[in-house]
N, C-alpha and C positions, 0 to 999 in steps of 0.2 A: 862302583856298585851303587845303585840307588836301591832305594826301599819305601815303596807306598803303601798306604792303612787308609782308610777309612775309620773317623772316631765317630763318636756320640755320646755326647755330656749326659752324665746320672746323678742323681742326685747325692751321693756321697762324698766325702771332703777326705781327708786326713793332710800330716805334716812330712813333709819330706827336706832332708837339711833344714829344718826349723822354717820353712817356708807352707803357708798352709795354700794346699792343692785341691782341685776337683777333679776325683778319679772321671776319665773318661774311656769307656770301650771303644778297643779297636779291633780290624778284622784284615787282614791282607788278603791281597787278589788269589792268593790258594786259600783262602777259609782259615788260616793261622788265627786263631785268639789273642789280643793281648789287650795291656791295660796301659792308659797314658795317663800320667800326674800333672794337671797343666795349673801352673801358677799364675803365669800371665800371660795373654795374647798380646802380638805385637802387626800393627798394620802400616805399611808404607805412609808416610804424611799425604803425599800423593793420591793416595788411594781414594775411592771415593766409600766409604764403610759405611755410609749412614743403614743402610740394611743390615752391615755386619753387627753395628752397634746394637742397635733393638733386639734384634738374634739374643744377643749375650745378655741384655736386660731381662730378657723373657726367661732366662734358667733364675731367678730368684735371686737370697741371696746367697753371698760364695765369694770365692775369692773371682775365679774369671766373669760372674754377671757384674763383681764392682766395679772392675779393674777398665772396663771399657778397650779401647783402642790405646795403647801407648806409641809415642812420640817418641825417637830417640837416635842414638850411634846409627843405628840398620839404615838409616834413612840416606845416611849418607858412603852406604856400601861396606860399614864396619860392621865387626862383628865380637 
C-alpha cells in the first residue's frame, strides 16, 4: 500500500514525545485533510539541497527552519 500527501509548513509548533515539532498541513490526492508533526527533515548526503536548505531557512524560526538537512544512517540504506 503506498500513501501520498502533499504538506505545507504553518507556523505553529507543539511537543510530540517530548520532541518539539512544526505542525504542517497536508492533503491527499482525494482532498483527505490531515496534519504532519515534522521534527526533523532528513536529505540523502548525496543530494544536492542547497535549494532545499534555504526553503527551510525561510520558515523562520522552529524546530525544521534550524535543523537544516541531516546527515546520517539513511544514507547509507538504514533505517
Amino acid at each position: 500500500m503506498q500513501l501520498e500527501i502533499t504538506i505545507r509548513p504553518t507556523d505553529e509548533f507543539t511537543n510530540v514525545r517530548g520532541a518539539p515539532c512544526r505542525v504542517w498541513q497536508g492533503v491527499s490526492p482525494d482532498g483527505v485533510p490531515c496534519l504532519v508533526y515534522v521534527s526533523e527533515i532528513a536529505v540523502p548526503a548525496h543530494a544536492q539541497s542547497s535549494e532545499f536548505d534555504a526553503a527551510l531557512q525561510k520558515l523562520g524560526e522552529g524546530p525544521t527552519a534550524m535543523l537544516g538537512t541531516l546527515r546520517g544512517p539513511h544514507d547509507q540504506g538504514k533505517r
